[in-house]
MIDOSE-1310 file (N, C-alpha, C; in nm, 2 decimals, decimal comma, always signed):
residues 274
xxxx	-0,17/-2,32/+0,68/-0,30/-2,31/+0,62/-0,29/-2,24/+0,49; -0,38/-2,28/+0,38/-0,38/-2,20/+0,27/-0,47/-2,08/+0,29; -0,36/-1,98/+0,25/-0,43/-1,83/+0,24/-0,37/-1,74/+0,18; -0,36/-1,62/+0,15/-0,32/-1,51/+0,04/-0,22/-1,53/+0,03
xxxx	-0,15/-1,50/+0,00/+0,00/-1,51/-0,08/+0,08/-1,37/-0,17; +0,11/-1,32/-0,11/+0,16/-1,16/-0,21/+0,26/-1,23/-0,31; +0,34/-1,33/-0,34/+0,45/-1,39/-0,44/+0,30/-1,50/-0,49; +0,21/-1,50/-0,49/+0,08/-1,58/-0,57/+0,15/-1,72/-0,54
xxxx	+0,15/-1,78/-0,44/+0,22/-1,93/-0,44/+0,07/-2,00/-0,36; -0,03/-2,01/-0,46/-0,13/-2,09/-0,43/-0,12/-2,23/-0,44; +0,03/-2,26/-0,46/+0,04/-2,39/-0,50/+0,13/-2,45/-0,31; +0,13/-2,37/-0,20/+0,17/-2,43/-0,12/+0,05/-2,33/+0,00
xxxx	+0,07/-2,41/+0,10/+0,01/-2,40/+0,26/+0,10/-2,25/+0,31; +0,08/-2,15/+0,36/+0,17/-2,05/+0,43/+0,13/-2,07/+0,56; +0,25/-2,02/+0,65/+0,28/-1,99/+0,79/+0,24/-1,82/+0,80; +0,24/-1,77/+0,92/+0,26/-1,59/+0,91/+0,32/-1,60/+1,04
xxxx	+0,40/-1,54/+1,01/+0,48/-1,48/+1,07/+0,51/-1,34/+1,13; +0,45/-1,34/+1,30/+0,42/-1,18/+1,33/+0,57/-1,12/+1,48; +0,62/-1,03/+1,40/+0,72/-0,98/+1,50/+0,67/-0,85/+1,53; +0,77/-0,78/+1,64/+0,75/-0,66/+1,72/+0,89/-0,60/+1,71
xxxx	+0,91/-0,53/+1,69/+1,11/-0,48/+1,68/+1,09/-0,35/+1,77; +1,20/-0,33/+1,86/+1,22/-0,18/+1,91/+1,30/-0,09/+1,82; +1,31/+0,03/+1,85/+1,39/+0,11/+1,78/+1,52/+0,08/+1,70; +1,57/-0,02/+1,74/+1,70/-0,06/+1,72/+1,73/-0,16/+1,62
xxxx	+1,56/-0,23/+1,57/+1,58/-0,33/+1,48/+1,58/-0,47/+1,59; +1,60/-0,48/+1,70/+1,57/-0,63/+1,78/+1,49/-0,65/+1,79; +1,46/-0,77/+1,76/+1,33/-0,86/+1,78/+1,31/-0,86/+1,95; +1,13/-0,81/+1,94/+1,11/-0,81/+2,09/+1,00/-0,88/+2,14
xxxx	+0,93/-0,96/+2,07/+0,77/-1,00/+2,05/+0,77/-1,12/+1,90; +0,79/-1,26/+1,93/+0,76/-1,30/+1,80/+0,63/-1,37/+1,83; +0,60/-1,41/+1,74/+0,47/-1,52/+1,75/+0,43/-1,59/+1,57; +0,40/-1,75/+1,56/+0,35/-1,73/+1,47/+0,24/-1,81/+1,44
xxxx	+0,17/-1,76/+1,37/+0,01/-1,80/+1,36/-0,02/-1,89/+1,22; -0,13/-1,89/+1,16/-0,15/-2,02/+1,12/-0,18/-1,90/+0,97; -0,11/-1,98/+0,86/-0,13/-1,93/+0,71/-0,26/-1,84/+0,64; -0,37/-1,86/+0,72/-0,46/-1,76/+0,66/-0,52/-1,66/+0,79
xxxx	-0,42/-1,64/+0,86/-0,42/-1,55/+0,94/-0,49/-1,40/+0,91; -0,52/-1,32/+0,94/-0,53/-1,19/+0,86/-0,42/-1,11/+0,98; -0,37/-1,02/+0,84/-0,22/-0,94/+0,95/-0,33/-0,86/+1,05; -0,43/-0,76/+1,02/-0,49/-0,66/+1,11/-0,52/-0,74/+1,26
xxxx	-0,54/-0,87/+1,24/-0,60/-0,96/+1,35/-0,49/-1,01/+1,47; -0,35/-0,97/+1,43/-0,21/-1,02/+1,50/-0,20/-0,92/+1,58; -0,23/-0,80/+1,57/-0,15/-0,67/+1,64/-0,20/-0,68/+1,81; -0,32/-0,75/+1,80/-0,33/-0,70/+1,97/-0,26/-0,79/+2,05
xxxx	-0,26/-0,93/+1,99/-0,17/-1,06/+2,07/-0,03/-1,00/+2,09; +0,01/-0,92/+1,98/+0,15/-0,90/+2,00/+0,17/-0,81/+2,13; +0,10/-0,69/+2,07/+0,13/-0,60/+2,21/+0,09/-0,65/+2,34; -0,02/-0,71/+2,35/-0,05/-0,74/+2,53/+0,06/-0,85/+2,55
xxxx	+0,13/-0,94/+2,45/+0,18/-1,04/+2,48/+0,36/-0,94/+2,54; +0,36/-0,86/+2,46/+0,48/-0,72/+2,45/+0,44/-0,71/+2,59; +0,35/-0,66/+2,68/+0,34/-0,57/+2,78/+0,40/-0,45/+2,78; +0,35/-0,37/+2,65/+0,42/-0,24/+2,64/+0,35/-0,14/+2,73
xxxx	+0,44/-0,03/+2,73/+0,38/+0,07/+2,86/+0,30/+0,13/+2,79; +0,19/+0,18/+2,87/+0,15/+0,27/+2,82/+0,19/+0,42/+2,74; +0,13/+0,46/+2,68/+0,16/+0,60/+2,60/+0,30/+0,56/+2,49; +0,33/+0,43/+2,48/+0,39/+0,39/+2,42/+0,38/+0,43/+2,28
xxxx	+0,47/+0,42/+2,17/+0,43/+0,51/+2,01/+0,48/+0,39/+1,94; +0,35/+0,31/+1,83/+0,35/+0,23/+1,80/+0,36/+0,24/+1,64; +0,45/+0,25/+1,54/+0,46/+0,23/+1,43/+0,46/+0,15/+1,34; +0,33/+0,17/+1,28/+0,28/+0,05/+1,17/+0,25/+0,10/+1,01
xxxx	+0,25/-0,02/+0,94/+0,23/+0,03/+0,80/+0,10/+0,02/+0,78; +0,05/+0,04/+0,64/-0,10/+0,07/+0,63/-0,20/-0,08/+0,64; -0,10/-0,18/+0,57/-0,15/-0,31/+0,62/-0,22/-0,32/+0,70; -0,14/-0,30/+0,85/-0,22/-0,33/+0,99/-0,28/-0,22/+1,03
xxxx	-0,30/-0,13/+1,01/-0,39/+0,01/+1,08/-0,47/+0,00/+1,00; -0,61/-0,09/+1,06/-0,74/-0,06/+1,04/-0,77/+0,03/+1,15; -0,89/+0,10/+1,13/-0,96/+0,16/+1,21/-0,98/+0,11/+1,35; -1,04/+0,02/+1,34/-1,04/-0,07/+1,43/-0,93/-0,09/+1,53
xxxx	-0,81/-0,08/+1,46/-0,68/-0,13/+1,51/-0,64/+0,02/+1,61; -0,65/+0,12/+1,51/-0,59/+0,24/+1,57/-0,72/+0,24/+1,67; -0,87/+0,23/+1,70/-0,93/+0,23/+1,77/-0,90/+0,18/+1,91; -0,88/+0,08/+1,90/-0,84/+0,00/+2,03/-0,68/+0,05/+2,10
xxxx	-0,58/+0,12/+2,01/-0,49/+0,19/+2,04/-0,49/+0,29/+2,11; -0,59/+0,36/+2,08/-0,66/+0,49/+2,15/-0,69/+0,48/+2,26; -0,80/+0,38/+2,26/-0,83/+0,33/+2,44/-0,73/+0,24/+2,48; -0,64/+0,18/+2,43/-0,52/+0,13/+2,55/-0,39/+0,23/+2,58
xxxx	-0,45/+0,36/+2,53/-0,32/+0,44/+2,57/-0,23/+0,44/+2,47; -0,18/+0,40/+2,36/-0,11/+0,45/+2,32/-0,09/+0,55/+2,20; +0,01/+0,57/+2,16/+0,05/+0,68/+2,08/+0,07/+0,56/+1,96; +0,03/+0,62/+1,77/+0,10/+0,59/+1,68/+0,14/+0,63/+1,60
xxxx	+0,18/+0,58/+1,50/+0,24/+0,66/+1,37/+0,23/+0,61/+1,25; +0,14/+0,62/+1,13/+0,13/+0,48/+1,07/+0,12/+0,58/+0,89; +0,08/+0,54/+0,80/+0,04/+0,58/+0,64/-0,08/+0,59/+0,66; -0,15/+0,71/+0,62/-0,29/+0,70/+0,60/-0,36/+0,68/+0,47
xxxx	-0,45/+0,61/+0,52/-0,55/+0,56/+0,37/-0,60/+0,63/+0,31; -0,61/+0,80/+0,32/-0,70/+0,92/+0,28/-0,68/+0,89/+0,12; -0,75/+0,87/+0,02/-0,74/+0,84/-0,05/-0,70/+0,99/-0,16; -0,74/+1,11/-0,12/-0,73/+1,24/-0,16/-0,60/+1,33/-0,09
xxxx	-0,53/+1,34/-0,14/-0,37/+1,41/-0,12/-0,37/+1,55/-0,15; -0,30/+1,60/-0,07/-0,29/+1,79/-0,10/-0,16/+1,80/+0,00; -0,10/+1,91/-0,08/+0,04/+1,96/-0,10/+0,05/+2,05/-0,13; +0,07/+2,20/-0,04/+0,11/+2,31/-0,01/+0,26/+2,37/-0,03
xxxx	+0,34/+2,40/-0,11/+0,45/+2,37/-0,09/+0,50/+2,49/-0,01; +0,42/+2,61/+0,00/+0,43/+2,72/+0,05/+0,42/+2,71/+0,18; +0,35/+2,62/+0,21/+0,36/+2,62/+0,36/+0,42/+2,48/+0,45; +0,51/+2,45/+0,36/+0,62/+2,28/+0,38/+0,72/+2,34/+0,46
xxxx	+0,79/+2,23/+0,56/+0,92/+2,30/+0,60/+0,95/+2,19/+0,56; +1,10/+2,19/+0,62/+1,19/+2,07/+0,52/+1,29/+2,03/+0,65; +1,34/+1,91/+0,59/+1,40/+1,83/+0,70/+1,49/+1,71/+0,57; +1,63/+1,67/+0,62/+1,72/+1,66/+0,58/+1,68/+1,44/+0,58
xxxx	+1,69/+1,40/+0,51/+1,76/+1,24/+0,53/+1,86/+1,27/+0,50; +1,89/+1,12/+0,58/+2,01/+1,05/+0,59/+2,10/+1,06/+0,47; +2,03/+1,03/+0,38/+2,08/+1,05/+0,20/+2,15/+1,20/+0,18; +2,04/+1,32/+0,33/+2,11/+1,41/+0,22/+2,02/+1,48/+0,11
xxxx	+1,88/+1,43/+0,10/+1,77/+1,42/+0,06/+1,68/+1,54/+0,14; +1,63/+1,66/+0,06/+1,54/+1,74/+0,11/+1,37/+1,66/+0,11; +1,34/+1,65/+0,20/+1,15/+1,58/+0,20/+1,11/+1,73/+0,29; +0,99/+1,74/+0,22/+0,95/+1,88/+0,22/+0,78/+1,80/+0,32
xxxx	+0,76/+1,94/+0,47/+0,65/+1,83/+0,54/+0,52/+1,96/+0,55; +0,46/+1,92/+0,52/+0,27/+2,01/+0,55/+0,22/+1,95/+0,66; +0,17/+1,97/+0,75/+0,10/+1,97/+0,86/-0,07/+2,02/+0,87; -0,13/+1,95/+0,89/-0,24/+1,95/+0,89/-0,35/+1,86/+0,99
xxxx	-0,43/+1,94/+1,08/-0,50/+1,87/+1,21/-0,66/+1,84/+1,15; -0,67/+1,68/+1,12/-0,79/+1,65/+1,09/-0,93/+1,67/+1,25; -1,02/+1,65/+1,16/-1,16/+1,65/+1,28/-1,17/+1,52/+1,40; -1,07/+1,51/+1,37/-1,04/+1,38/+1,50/-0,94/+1,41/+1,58
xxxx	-0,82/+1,54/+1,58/-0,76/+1,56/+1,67/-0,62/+1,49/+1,58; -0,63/+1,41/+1,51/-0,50/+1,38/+1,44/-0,43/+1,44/+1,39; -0,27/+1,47/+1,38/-0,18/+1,50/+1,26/-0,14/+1,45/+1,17; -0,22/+1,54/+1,05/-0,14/+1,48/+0,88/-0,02/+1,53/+0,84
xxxx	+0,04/+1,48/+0,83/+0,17/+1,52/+0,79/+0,23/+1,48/+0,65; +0,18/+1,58/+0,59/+0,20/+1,53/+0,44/+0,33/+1,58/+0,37; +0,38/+1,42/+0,33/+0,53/+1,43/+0,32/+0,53/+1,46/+0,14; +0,65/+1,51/+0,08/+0,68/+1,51/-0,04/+0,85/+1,47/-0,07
xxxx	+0,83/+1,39/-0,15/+1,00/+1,26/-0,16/+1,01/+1,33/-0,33; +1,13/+1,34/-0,30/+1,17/+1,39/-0,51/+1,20/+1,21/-0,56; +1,23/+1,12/-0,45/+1,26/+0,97/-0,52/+1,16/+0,93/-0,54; +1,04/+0,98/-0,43/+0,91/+0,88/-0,47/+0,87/+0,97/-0,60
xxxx	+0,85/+1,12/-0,60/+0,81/+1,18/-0,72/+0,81/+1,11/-0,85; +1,00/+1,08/-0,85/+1,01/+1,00/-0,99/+0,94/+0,87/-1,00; +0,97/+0,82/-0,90/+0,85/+0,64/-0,89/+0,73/+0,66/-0,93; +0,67/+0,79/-0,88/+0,52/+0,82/-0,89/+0,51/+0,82/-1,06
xxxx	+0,58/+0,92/-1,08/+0,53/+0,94/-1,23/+0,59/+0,85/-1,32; +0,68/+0,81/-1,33/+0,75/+0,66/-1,39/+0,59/+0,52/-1,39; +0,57/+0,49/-1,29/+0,41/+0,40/-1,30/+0,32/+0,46/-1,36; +0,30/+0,58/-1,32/+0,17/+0,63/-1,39/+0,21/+0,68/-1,51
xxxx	+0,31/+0,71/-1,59/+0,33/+0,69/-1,71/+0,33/+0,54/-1,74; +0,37/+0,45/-1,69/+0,38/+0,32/-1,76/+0,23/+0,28/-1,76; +0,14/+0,28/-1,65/+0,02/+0,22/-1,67/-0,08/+0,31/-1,74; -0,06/+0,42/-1,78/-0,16/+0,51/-1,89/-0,14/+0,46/-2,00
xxxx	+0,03/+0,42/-2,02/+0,07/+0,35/-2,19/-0,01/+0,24/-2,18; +0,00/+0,14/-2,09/-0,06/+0,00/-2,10/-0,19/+0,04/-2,12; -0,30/+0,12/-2,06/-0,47/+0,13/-2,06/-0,46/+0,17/-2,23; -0,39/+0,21/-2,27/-0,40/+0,33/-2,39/-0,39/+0,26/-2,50
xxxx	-0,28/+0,17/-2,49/-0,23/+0,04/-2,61/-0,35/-0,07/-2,60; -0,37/-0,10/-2,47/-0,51/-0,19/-2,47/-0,63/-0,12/-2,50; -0,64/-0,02/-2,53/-0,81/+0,07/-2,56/-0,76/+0,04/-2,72; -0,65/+0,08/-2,74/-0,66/+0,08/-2,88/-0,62/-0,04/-2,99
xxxx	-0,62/-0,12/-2,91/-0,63/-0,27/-2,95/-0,75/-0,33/-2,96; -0,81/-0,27/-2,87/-0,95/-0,37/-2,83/-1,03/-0,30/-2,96; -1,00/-0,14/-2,97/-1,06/-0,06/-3,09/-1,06/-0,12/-3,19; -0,95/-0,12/-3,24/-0,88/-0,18/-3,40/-0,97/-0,35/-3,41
xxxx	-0,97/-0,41/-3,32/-1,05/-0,52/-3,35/-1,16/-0,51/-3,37; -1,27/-0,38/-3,32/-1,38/-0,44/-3,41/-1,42/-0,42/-3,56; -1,32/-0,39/-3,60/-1,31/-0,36/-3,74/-1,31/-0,48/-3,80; -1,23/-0,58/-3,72/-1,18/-0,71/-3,76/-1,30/-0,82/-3,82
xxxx	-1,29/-0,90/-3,93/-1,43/-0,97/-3,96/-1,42/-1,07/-3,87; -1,38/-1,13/-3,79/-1,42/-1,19/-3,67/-1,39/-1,17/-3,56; -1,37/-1,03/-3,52/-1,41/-0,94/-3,41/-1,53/-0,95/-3,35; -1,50/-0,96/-3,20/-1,63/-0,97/-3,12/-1,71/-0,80/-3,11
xxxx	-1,84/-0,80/-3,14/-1,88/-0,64/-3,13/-1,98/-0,66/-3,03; -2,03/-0,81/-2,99/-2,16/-0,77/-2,90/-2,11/-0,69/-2,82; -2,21/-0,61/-2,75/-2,18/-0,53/-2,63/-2,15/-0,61/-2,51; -2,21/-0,68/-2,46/-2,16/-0,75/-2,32/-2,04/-0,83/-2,37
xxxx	-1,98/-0,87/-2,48/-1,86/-0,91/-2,50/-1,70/-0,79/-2,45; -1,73/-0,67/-2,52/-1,70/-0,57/-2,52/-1,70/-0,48/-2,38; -1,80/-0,49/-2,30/-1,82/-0,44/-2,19/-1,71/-0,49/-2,06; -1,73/-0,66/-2,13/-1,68/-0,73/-2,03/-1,49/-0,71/-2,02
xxxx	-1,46/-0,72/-2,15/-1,32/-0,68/-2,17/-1,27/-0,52/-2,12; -1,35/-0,44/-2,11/-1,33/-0,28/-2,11/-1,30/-0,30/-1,94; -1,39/-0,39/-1,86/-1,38/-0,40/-1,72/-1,27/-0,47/-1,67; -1,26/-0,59/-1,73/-1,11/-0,66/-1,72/-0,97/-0,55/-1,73
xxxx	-1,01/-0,45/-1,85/-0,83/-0,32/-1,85/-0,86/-0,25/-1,74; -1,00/-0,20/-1,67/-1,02/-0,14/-1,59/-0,97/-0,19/-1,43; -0,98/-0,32/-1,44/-0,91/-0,34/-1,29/-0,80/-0,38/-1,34; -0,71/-0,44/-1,45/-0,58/-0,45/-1,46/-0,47/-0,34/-1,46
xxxx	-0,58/-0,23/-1,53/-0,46/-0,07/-1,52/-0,57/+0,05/-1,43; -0,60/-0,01/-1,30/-0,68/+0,05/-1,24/-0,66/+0,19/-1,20; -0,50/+0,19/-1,19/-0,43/+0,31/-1,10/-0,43/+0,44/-1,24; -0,47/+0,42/-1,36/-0,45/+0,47/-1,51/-0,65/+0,49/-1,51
xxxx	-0,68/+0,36/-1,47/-0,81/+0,39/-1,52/-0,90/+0,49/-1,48; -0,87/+0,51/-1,33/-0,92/+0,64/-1,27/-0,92/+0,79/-1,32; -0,81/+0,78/-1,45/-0,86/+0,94/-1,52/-0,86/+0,93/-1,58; -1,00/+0,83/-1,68/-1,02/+0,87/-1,80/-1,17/+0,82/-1,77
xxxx	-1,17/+0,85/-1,89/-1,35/+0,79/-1,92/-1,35/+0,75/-2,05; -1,40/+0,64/-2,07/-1,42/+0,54/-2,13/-1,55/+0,51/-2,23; -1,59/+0,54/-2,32/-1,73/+0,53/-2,38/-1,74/+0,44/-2,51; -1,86/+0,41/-2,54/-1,86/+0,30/-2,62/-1,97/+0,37/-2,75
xxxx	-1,99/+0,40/-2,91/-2,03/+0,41/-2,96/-2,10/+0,25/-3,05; -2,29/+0,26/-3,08/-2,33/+0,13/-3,05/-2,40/+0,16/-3,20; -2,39/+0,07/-3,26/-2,49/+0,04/-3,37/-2,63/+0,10/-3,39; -2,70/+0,16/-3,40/-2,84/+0,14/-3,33/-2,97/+0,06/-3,40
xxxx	-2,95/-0,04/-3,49/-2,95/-0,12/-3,57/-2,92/-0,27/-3,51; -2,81/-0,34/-3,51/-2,80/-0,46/-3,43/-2,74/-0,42/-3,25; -2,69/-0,32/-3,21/-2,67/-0,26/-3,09/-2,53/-0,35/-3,05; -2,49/-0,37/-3,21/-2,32/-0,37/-3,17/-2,23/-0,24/-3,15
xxxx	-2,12/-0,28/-3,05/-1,97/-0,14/-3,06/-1,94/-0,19/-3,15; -1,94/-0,05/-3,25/-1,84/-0,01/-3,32/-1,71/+0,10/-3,32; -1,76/+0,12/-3,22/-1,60/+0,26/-3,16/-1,59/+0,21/-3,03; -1,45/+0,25/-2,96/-1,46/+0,30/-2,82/-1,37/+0,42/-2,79
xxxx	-1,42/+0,48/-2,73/-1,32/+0,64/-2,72/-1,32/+0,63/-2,56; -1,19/+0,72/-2,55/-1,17/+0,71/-2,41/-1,07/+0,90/-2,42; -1,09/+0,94/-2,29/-1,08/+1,09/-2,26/-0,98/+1,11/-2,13; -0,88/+1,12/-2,12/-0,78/+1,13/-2,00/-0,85/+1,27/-1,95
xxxx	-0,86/+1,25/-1,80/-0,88/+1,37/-1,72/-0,85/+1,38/-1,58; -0,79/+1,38/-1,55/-0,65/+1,35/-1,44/-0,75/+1,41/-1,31; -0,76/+1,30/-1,22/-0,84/+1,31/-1,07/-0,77/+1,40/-0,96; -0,86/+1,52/-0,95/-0,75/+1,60/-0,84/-0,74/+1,48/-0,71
xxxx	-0,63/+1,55/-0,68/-0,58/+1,49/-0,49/-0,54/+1,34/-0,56; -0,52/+1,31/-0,67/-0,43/+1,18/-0,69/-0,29/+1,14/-0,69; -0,21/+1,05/-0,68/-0,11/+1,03/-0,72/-0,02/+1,09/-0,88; -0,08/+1,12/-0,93/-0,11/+1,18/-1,07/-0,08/+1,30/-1,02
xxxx	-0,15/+1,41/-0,96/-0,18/+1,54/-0,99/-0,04/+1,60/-0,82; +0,00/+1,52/-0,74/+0,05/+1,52/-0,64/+0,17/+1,40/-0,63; +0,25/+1,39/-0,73/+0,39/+1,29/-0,72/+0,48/+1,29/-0,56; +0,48/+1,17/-0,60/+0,57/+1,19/-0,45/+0,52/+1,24/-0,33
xxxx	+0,38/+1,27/-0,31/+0,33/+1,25/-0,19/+0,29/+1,17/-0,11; +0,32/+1,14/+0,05/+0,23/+1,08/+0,08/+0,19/+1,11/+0,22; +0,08/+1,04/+0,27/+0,07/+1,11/+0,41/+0,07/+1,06/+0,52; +0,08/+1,07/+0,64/+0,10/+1,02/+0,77/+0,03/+1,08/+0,91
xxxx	-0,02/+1,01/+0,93/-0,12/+1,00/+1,07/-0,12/+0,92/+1,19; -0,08/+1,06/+1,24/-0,03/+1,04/+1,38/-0,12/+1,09/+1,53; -0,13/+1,03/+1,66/-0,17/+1,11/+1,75/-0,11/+1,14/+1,85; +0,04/+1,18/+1,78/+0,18/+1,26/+1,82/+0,17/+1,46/+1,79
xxxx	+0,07/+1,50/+1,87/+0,05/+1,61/+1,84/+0,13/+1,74/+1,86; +0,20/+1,72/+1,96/+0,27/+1,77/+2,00/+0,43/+1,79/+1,94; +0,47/+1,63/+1,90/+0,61/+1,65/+1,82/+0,58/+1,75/+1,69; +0,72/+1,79/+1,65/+0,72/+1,86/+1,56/+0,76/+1,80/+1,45
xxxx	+0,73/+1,88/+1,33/+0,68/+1,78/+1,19/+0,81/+1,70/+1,17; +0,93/+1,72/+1,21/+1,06/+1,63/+1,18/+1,14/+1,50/+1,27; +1,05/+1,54/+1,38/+1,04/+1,45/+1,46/+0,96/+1,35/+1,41; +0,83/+1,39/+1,40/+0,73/+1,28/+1,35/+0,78/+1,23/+1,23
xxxx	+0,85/+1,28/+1,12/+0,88/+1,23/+0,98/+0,99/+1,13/+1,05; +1,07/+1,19/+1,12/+1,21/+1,06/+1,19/+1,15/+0,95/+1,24; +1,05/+0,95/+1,33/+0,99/+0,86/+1,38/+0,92/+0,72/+1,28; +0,87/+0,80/+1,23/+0,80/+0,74/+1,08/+0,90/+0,61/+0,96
xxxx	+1,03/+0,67/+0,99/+1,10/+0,67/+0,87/+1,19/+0,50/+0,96; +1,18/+0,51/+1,08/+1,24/+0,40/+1,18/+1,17/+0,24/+1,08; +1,06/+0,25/+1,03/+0,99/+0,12/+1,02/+1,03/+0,11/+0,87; +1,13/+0,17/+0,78/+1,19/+0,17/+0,65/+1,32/+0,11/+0,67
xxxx	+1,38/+0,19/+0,79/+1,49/+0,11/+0,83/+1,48/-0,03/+0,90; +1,36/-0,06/+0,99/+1,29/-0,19/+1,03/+1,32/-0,29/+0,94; +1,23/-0,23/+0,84/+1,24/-0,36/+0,70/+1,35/-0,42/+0,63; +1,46/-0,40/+0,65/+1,55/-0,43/+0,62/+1,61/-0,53/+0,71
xxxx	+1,55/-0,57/+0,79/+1,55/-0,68/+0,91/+1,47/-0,80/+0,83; +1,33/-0,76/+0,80/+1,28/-0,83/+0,71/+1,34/-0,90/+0,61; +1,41/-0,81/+0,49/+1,47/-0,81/+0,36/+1,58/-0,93/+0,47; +1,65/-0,88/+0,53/+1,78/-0,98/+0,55/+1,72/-1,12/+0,57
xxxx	+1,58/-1,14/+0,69/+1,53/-1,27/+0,72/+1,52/-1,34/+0,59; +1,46/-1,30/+0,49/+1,39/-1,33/+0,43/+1,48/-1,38/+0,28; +1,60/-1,34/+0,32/+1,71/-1,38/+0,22/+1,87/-1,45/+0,26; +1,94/-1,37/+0,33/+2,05/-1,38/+0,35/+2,04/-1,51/+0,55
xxxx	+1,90/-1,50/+0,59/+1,90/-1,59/+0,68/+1,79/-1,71/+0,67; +1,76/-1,71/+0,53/+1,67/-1,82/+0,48/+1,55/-1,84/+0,54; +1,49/-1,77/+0,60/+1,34/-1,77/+0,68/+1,24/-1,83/+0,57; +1,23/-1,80/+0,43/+1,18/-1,89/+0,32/+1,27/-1,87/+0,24
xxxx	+1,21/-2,03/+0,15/+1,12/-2,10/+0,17/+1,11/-2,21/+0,28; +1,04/-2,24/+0,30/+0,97/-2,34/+0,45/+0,98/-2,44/+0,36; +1,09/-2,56/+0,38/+1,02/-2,74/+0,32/+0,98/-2,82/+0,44; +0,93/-2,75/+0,53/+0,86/-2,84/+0,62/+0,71/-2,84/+0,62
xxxx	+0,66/-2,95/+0,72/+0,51/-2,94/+0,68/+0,50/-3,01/+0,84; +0,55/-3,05/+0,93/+0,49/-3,10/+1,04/+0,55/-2,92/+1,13; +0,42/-2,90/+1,21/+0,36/-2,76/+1,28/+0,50/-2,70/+1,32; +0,58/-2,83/+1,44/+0,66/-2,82/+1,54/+0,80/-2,77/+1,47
xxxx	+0,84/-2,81/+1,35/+0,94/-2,84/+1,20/+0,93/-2,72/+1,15; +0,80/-2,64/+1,15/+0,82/-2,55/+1,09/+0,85/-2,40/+1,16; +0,80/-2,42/+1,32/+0,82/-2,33/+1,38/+0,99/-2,36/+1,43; +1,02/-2,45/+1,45/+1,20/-2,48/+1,46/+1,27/-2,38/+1,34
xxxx	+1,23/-2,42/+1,25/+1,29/-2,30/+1,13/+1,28/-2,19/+1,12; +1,15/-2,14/+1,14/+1,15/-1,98/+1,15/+1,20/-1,97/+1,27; +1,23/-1,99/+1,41/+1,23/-1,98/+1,51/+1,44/-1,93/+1,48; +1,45/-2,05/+1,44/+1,63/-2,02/+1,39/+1,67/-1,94/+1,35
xx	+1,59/-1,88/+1,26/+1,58/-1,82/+1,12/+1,58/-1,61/+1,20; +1,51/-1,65/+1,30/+1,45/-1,48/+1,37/+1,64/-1,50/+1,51
């Protein structure tokens, strides 16, 4: 069926493809469903189809833990471990302990018990740090080069100045450098005569609890209350190493691209392919 596409390939039909892996990286649970599937919608077939035990500890990315999803988790018993969507981040470093990767790598962990009985466990990565601020330097340059492009043109004799022309374009940078556009503010100075822009100024002011003001954070939510913060970060860290199960399918064992198009043809290939 045609449906979303993270590589934008609206020019073909997708399959989805939903696995279950144990600790070890084996496939334990496949199934595959029809191209405009939604991922949140796969998780319960898998597991009842799994017959996992109860109190079982189920590690997922933010993708699939909707509320919803962790909801029905809760009342079937089990335990999970997944990214949380909190959109606002805080990092203590005073009160972090620290725990060693595999690398060798210090991740520094805060602990904190939300109004639900959950553990946040908010991690800090010195690799993601750099990633962090590497984008949010590049996408501040992009909003900033485009503010001042769009400026310089209304000077232009056939520069567009209406305002809804101008409006419309200011909204277009705003969802293109959205992750930049959140700390600034943006204002438009207007003719008051024909009620054309003729300026637009813009003010960087950096949003607390962002990726911005907190690099290399991120956080994790669990209702593993009882492990201790390094356990839960190990536990966590299993679905990084997972992916690379993925990465292999998905390259070195040809899982795509699919040139089939009859149902039974296509499930023969991914079927080979897992």
């Amino acid at each position: 069926k045609r449906g979303r596409s993270k590589e934008r390939r609206s020019d073909c039909p997708l399959v989805t493809l939903a696995m279950a892996l144990d600790a070890s990286g084996f496939v334990r649970r496949v199934q595959f469903f029809a191209g405009n599937a939604s991922e949140p919608s796969t998780l319960k077939d898998m597991l009842t189809g799994l017959d996992a035990a109860p109190r079982a500890t189920v590690v997922m990315d933010a993708g699939i833990s909707t509320e919803a999803n962790l909801r029905w988790l809760r009342d079937q018993g089990y335990h999970y471990v997944v990214v949380s969507k909190l959109r606002r981040r805080q990092f203590d470093p005073a009160q972090a302990t620290e725990v060693q990767s595999a690398g060798g790598v210090t991740i520094k962990l805060q602990r904190v018990l939300d109004a639900q009985g959950h553990v946040l466990l908010y991690c800090h990565s010195p690799a993601r740090e750099q990633k962090d601020r590497a984008i949010d330097e590049a996408k501040a340059s992009g909003l900033e080069a485009a503010l001042a492009r769009l400026h310089a043109s209304l000077s232009k004799p056939k520069g567009r100045q209406d305002a809804a022309t101008i409006m419309q374009r200011l909204g277009r940078l705003k969802q293109r450098f959205a992750r930049a556009a959140q700390h600034y503010e943006i204002g438009v100075t207007t003719d008051p005569e024909d009620q054309r822009i003729t300026a637009i100024t813009w003010d960087k002011r950096t949003k607390p609890g962002s990726a911005a003001t907190h690099p290399g954070v991120y956080c994790l939510r669990t209702t593993l209350v009882e492990q201790d913060n390094a356990a839960l970060w190990r536990t966590y860290t299993m679905l990084t190493e997972l992916e690379s199960v993925f990465r292999s399918l998905k390259t070195d064992l040809g899982l795509r691209p699919v040139f089939h198009r009859i149902d039974r043809r296509v499930e023969g290939h991914l079927f080979i392919s897992v």
